[in-house]
C-alpha positions in Angstrom: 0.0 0.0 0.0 2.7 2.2 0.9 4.5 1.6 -2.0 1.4 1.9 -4.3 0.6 5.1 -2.8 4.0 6.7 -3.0 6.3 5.1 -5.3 5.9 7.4 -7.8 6.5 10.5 -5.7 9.7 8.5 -4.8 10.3 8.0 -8.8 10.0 11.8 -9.2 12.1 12.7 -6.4 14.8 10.0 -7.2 14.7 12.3 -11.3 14.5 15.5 -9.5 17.0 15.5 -7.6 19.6 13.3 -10.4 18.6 16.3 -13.1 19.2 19.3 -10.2 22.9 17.7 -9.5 23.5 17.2 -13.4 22.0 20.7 -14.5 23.6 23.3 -11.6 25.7 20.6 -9.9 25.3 19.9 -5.9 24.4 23.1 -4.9 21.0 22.6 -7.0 20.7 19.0 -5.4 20.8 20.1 -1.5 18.7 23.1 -2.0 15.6 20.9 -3.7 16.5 18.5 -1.5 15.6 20.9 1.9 13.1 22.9 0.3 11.1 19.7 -0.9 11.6 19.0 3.3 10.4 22.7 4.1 7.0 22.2 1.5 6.3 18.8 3.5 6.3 20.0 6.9 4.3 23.3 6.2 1.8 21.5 4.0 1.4 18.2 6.6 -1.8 19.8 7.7 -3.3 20.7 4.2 -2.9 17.0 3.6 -5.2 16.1 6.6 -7.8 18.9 5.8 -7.5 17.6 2.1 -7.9 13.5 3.3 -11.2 15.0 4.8 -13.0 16.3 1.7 -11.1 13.9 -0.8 -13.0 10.7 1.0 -16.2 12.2 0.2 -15.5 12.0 -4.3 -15.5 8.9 -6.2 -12.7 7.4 -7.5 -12.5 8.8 -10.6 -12.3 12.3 -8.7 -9.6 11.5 -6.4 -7.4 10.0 -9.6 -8.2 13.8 -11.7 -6.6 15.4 -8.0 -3.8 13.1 -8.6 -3.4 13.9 -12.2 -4.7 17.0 -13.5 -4.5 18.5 -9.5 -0.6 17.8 -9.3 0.2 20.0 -12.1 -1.9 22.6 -11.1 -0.4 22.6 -8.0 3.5 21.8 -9.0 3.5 23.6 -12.0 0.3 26.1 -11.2 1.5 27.5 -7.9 4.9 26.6 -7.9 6.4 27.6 -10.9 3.4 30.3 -13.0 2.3 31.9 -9.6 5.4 33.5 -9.1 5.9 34.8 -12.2 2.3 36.1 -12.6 2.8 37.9 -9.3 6.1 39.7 -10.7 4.1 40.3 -14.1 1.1 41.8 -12.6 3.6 43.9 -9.2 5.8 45.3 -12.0 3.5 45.7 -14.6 5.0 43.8 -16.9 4.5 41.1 -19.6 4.9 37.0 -19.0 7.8 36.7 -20.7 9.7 39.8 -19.1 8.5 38.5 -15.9 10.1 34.8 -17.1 13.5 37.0 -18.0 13.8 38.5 -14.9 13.2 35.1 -13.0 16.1 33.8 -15.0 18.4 36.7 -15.8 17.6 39.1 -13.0 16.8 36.9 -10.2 17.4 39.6 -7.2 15.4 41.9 -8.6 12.8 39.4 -9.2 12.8 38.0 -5.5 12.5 41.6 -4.9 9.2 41.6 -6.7 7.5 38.9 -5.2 8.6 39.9 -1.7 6.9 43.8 -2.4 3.6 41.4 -3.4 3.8 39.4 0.2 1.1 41.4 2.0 -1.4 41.0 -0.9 -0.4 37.7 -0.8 -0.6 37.2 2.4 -4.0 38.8 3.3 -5.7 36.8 0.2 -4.7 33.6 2.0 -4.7 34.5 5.5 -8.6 35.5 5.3 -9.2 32.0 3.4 -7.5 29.9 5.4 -8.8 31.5 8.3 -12.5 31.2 7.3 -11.7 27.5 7.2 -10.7 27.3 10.5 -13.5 29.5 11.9 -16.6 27.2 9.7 -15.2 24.2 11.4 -14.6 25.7 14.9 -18.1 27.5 15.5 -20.0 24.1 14.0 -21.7 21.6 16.4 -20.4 18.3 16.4 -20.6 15.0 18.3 -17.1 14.7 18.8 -14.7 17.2 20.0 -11.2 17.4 21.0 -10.9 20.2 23.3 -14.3 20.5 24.1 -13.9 23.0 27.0 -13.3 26.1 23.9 -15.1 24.2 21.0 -18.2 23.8 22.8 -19.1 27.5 23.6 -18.0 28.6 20.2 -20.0 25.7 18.5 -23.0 27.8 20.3 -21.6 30.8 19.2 -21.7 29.4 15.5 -25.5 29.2 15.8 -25.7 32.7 15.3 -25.8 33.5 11.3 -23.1 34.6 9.7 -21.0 34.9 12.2 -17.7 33.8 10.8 -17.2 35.8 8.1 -18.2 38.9 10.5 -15.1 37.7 12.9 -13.0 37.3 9.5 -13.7 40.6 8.3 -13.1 42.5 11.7 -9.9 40.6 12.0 -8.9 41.6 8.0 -10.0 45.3 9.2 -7.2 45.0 12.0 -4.9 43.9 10.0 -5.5 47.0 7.2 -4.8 49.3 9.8 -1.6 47.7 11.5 0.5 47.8 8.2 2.0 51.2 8.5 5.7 50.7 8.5 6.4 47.4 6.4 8.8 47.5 4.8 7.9 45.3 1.6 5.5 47.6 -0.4 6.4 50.5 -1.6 4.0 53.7 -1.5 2.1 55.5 1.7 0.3 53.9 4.3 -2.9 54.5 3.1 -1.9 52.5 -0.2 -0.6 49.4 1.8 -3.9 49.3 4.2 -5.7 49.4 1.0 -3.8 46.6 -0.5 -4.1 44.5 2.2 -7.9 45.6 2.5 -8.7 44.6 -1.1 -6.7 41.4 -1.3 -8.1 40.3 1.6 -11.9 40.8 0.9 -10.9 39.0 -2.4 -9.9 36.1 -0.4 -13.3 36.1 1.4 -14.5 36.0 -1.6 -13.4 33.3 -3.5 -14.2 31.5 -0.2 -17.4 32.2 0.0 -17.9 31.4 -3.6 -16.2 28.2 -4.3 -17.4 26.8 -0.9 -20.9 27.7 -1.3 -20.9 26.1 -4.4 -19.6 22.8 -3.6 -22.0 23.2 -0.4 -25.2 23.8 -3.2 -24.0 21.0 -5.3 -23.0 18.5 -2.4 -26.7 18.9 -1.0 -29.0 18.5 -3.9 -26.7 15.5 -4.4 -27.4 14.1 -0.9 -31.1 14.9 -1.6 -31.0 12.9 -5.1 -29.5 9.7 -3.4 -31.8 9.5 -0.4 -34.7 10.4 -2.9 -33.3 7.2 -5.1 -32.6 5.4 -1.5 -36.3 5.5 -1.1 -37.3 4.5 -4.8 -35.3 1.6 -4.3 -36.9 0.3 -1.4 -40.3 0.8 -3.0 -40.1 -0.3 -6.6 -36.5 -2.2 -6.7 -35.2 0.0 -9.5 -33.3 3.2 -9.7 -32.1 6.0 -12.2 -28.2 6.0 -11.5 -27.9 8.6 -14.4 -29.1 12.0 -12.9 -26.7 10.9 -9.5 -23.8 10.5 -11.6 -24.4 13.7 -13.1 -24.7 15.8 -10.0 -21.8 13.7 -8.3 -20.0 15.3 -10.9 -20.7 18.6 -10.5 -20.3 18.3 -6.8 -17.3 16.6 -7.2 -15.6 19.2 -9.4 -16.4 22.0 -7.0 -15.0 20.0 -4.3 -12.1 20.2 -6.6 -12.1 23.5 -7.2 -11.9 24.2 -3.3 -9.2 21.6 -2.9 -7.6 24.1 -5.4 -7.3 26.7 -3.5 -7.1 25.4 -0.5 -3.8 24.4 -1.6 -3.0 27.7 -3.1 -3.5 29.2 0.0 -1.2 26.8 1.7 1.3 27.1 -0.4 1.5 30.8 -0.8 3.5 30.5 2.3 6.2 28.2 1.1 6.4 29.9 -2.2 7.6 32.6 -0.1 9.3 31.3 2.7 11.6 29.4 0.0 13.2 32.9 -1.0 14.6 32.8 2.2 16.7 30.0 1.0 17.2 30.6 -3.0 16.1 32.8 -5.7 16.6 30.7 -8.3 12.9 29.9 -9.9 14.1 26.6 -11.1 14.9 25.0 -8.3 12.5 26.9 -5.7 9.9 24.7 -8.5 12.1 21.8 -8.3 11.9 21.2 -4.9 8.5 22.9 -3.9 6.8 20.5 -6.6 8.9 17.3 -5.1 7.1 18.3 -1.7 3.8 19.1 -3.2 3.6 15.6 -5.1 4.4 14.2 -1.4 1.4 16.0 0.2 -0.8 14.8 -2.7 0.0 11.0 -2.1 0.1 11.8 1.8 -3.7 12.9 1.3 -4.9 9.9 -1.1 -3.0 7.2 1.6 -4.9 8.9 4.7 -8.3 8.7 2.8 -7.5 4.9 1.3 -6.5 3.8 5.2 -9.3 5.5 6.7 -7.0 7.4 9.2 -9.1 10.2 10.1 -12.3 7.5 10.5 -9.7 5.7 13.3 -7.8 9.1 14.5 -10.9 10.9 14.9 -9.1 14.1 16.6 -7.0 14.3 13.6 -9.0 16.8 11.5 -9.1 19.0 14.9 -5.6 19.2 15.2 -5.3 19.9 11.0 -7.6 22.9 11.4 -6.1 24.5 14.7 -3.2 24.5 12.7 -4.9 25.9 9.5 -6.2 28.7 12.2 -2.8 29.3 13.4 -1.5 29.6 9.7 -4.0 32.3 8.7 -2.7 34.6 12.1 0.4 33.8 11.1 0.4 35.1 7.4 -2.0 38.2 8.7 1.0 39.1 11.3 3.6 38.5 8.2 2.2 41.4 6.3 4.3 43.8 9.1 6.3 41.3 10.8 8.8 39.0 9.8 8.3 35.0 11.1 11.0 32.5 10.4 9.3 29.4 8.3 10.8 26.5 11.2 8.1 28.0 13.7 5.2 28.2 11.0 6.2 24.2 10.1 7.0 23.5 13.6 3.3 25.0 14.6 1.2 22.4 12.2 3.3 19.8 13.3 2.7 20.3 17.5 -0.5 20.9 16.9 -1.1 17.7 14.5 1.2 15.5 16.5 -0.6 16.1 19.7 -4.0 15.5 18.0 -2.8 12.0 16.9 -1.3 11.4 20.7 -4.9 12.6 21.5 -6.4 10.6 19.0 -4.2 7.0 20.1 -5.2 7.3 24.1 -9.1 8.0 23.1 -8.8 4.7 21.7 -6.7 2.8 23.9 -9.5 4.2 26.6 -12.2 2.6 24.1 -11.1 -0.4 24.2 -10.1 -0.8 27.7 -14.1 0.1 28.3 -14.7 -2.8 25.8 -15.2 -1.1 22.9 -17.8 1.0 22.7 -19.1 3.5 19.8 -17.0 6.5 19.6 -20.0 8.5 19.3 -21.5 7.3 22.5 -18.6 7.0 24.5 -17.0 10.7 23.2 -20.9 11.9 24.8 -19.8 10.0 28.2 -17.0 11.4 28.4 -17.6 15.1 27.7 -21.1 14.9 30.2 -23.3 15.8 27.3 
């Protein structure tokens, strides 16, 4: 299974790494080789929160996120993001934007950086409107129920979560004065960081509530079949499979960027270690191809199903991501604590996760459901 699920992100990183060392020689080799490390520890999370919506397509879905999502992502975000970003900061064409990359590469590191804030308040606000759906929703099970309990009561009030998004974007606007990496007056960077950020509601708002629309009349058509089934013995599979499809591909979509916005900080973070475009795609795309297989093996095994506190820990440290970016658009945060964040917070979900069970079946097994209720006094 392992070797199913993997061995081809092996085979890629085994022909990565060779053509880095023969192109630009061992230099090239160790700096794929950390920054494919650096995209796996600060994506180790997306990988969870993907695992969650991925078991929910069919098969065929989860091969086109394999396929056609992999070269979005490695080639997409990896390798055309940061040269649209140049393009569009120094309002210039593709292929000047390509020649500073390659020619000009400190001027073009230079060019991306002045674009972090926008960057950064497009995915901060989508990230953290991730976090805040899942933390003010009512569920059975809970990991740390004393916070998520009052909050989950909180999230009964209506539209709540994007009002605590935008009041949190609105601080942010007004706390930019003084960075350093955009050029201009306040005014302009508050404005940037305003208009970026609302974008990222946005596209939130919009791709999620679409998959949302599409996911429901979908559950409606099966249970409506469900029932025709039980009465006459026969049902029309075609007018499922269609709206699977569409549901499907806006759960795509979302998975889409949702991984932008994880990877917007990795794209960054790797200037800290080269400016060379080639190999920042090099070894971000090694570490993105990881995280893809990482997500299919968690939904095959059915981790999160057995590690139930899993997905908590994932979207904590989405949440502490999104502050994290928001506070980058003034301050400066080394990447080790951002990837060392995700990985606390995941790791002790899974320790969480492993003693909830081993106190299951010491008590003889019971229902998670029911014995989570016991436990928590509700």
């Amino acid at each position: 299974m392992l070797l199913r699920t993997f061995g081809w992100s092996m085979g890629v990183t085994v022909i990565g790494l060779v053509l880095a060392a023969w192109l630009w020689g061992w230099e090239a080799f160790g700096v794929v080789l950390i920054l494919s490390v650096l995209e796996i520890s600060l994506s180790f999370d997306n990988a969870v929160v993907n695992a969650g919506i991925l078991k929910r397509m069919n098969a065929f879905w989860q091969r086109i996120f394999l396929t056609v999502g992999v070269l979005i992502a490695v080639f997409g975000m990896r390798l055309v993001f940061p040269v649209v970003i140049v393009a569009i900061s120094a309002r210039v064409g593709p292929a000047e934007a390509v020649r500073l990359a390659v020619d000009d590469p400190d001027r073009y590191e230079s060019l991306v950086t002045d674009a972090h804030p926008a960057i950064a308040a497009f995915g901060g606000m989508f990230l953290l409107m991730i976090f805040l759906e899942f933390i003010l929703e009512e569920r059975e099970i809970t990991w740390l129920s004393r916070l998520e309990r009052p909050l989950a009561r909180l999230g009964r009030i209506d539209l709540l979560a994007p009002c605590v998004a935008l009041i949190v974007l609105l601080v942010a606007a007004t706390t930019v004065a003084g960075h350093a990496h955009v050029s201009g007056g306040h005014a302009d960077k508050a404005a940037t960081v305003l208009l970026a950020g609302v974008a990222g509601l946005i596209t939130y708002l919009a791709v999620g509530g679409l998959s949302s629309h599409f996911e429901n009349r979908l559950e409606a058509e099966e249970e409506r079949e469900h029932e025709e089934e039980e009465r006459a013995r026969s049902g029309g599979g075609r007018p499922v499979a269609a709206l699977a499809g569409k549901a499907a591909f806006f759960l795509f979509l979302y998975l889409e960027v949702l991984d932008a916005s994880f990877s917007f900080d990795g794209v960054i973070g790797a200037f800290a270690i080269t400016n060379h475009i080639f190999w920042m795609a090099l070894g971000l795309g090694i570490g993105a191809l990881y995280v893809r297989s990482l997500t299919v093996y968690l939904v095959r095994q059915g981790t999160l199903d057995d590690y139930v506190y899993l997905e908590h820990g994932a979207h904590y440290a989405i949440g502490a991501l999104a502050v994290i970016l928001l506070v980058t658009i003034r301050y400066e945060i080394n990447e080790v604590i951002t990837g060392l964040v995700g990985v606390v917070l995941i790791a002790s979900s899974f320790l969480a996760s492993v003693r909830r069970n081993r106190a299951l079946a010491a008590a003889g097994g019971e229902e998670p459901e029911r014995a989570e209720e016991g436990r928590t006094g509700t």
